[in-house]
Steps between C-alpha positions, in 0.01 A plus 500: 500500500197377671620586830567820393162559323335338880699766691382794251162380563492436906657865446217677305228283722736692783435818356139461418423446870688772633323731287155353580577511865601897473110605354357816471310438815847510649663784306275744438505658745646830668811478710682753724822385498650866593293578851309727318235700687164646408252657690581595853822366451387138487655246249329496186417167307532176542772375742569142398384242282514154621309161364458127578339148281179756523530847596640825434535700831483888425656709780404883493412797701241561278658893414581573134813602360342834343338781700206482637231745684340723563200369557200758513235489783661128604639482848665170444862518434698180323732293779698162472275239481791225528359289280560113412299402245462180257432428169463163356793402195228303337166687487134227486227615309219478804226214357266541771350800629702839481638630794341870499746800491482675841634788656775585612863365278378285221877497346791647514677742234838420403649773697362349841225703506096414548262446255121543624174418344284764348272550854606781750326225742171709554163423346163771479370556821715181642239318361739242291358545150645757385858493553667852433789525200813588632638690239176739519481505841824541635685580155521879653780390745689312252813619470725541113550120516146434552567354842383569873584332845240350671414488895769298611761711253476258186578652207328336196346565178151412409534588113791529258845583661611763288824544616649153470505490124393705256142471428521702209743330227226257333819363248558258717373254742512581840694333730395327767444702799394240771321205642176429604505257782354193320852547330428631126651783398413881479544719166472852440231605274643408176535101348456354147227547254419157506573207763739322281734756504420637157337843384728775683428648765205698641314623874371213632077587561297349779198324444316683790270802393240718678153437525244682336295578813296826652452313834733276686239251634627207319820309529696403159428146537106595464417482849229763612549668861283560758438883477664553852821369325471707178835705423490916438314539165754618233563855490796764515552420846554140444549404109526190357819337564497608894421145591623151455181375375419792245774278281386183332714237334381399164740230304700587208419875514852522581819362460491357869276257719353539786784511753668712232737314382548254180702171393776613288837479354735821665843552465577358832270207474569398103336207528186678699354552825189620684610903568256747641538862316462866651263678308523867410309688195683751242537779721696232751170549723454189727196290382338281746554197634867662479698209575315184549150383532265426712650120565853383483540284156746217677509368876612755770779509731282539780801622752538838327116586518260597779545705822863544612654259199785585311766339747572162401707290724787293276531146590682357229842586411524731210755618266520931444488625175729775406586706156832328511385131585345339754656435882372223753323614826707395816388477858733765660362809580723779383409812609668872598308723760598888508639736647564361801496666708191626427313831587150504268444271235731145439489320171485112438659377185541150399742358246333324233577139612348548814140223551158656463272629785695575755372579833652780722446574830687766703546478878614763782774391762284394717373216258136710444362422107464881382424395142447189231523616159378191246598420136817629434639437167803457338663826274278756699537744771304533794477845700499450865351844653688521884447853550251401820754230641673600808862493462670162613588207315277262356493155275416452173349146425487339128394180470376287184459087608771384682724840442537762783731807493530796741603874456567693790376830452567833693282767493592838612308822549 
């Protein structure tokens, strides 16, 4: 009997860390497991989901599963960003000073896509005081899903991503619907009444309001400007809530702090967590800061932020997480190149098992390097445009640490 009672126990212990391994920072989020294609005919979602001891590694083209566009007045058109990004399992509150929210992706939705801070990156006069609001500025070439590509072809959303869940059932609480990258999680814009988990359910409300100001010559923290670096009075042409700094946090006005988010008990999290909250008011009208704050709440990732980020290399092994279990990564690339022969375009796939950022290279016959194409993931294809190659026969390289294959390719007029 007591070896019986042992085993039931080592058995539910079992079972207790398998499901504390497989966390909502693992499942939650968005996976094309059907080669589905959005915009321009790139995948949509998130590729593959992979973690180690620390990290979840997202792997997405940053293109949503729903339609997008158009987008009015805005040149820039979404394109596959390729992205590898990571997101700590076990999210630190930051106890020194707050790394500041900055532009460019600040987190990443669950469907792969970017989330952005509330700045369109411009400030009055490029003067650095007055930093222009995003949604005012630039809300004209949002598109349905209030989202817009940027220069490089990132699409992203700088306020409430209204067609990844339905902002408009306040029953229940939303899910989540992503990660910043200090690791906590993302909800929509309702949560309960109260942090315990009691009270129902209601809109969560930021804590920021506007200022009550006729001039913009101070800052919110009190500080009065030199009248060279005074913003545009407030007027019809620019109202109050054009700027960054026409919005002042004041504690408790609101349901959220000042990186808007809260501690509190959710249905993912029962025993609580630190979650940041979009905020919307009744009409489902995006109300600033929109997603989070002016600082991250815990201690940032700092490979997925800054100029160019977004494409972590993986240097630990990982295990993939699927809707039907989980599969080990192996070190053999796997991969299937057509048509071949090819005339225009050639697509890359690679089997799911295949190692992380692989490195191709393709070569003519007479050895010549005609391109290198970096971070190539497993589960997603890759379009190879050949339409200005001569015809001949040429090599493809793929190589990932001490693996090498090569595809002959022929390309014909």
């Amino acid at each position: 009997m007591k070896r019986k009672i042992l085993t039931l126990v080592l058995i539910l212990i079992a079972t207790q860390f398998s499901f504390a391994q497989l966390s909502p920072v693992i499942t939650s989020w968005i996976i094309n497991t059907t080669g589905a294609t959005g915009y321009d005919g790139i995948e949509s979602n998130v590729q593959i989901v992979q973690y180690d001891d620390s990290n979840v590694y997202v792997s997405a083209t940053c293109i949503p599963g729903y339609d997008i566009g158009p987008w009015d007045g805005d040149p820039n058109v979404p394109v596959n960003q390729n992205f590898v990004l990571e997101i700590p399992r076990y999210p630190k509150p930051n106890s020194g000073t707050l790394t500041a929210v900055g532009l460019g992706h600040v987190g990443v939705w669950s469907n792969g896509v970017s989330i952005f801070n509330a700045s369109d990156g411009m400030s009055y006069n490029n003067l650095g005081y007055w930093h222009r609001n995003a949604y005012y500025f630039e809300g004209e070439s949002f598109d349905s899903c209030l989202g817009h590509a940027q220069q490089q072809g990132e699409y992203h959303h700088h306020c409430n991503p209204r067609c990844l869940y339905n902002d408009a059932d306040s029953t229940q609480h939303s899910p989540i619907i992503g990660y910043a990258f200090d690791g906590f999680p993302i909800y929509g814009a309702y949560g309960f009444a109260n942090a315990n988990g009691t009270g129902g359910i209601k809109r969560m409300r930021s804590s920021y309001q506007l200022r009550k100001m006729v001039n913009r010559d101070t800052l919110a923290n009190g500080t009065v400007l030199n009248s060279a670096d005074y913003g545009p009075a407030v007027s019809v042409s620019y109202p109050l809530g054009d700027f960054m700094e026409d919005y002042q946090y004041v504690a408790n006005s609101g349901d959220l702090d000042a990186n808007n988010g809260r501690f509190c008990i959710t249905p993912d999290y029962p025993s609580g967590i630190y979650a940041y909250f979009v905020t919307i008011d009744s009409t489902l009208t995006p109300v600033y800061p929109y997603v989070l704050g002016a600082d991250y709440f815990g201690t940032v990732q700092t490979a997925d932020i800054g100029q160019g980020s977004g494409h972590v290399t993986i240097t630990d092994s990982t295990t993939v997480y699927t809707t039907t279990g989980i599969a080990p990564i192996n070190n053999t690339i796997k991969f299937m190149f057509t048509p071949n022969p090819v005339s225009t375009y050639g697509y890359i796939y690679f089997d799911p098992s295949s190692p992380n950022n692989i490195v191709g290279t393709i070569y003519n016959l007479k050895g010549e390097l005609i391109r290198t194409i970096k971070n190539l993931q497993p589960s997603i294809s890759y379009a190879i445009n050949m339409t200005d190659y001569a015809p001949g026969v040429y090599f493809l390289h793929l190589t990932s640490g001490n693996q090498e294959v090569i595809q002959k390719i022929i390309k014909i007029k």
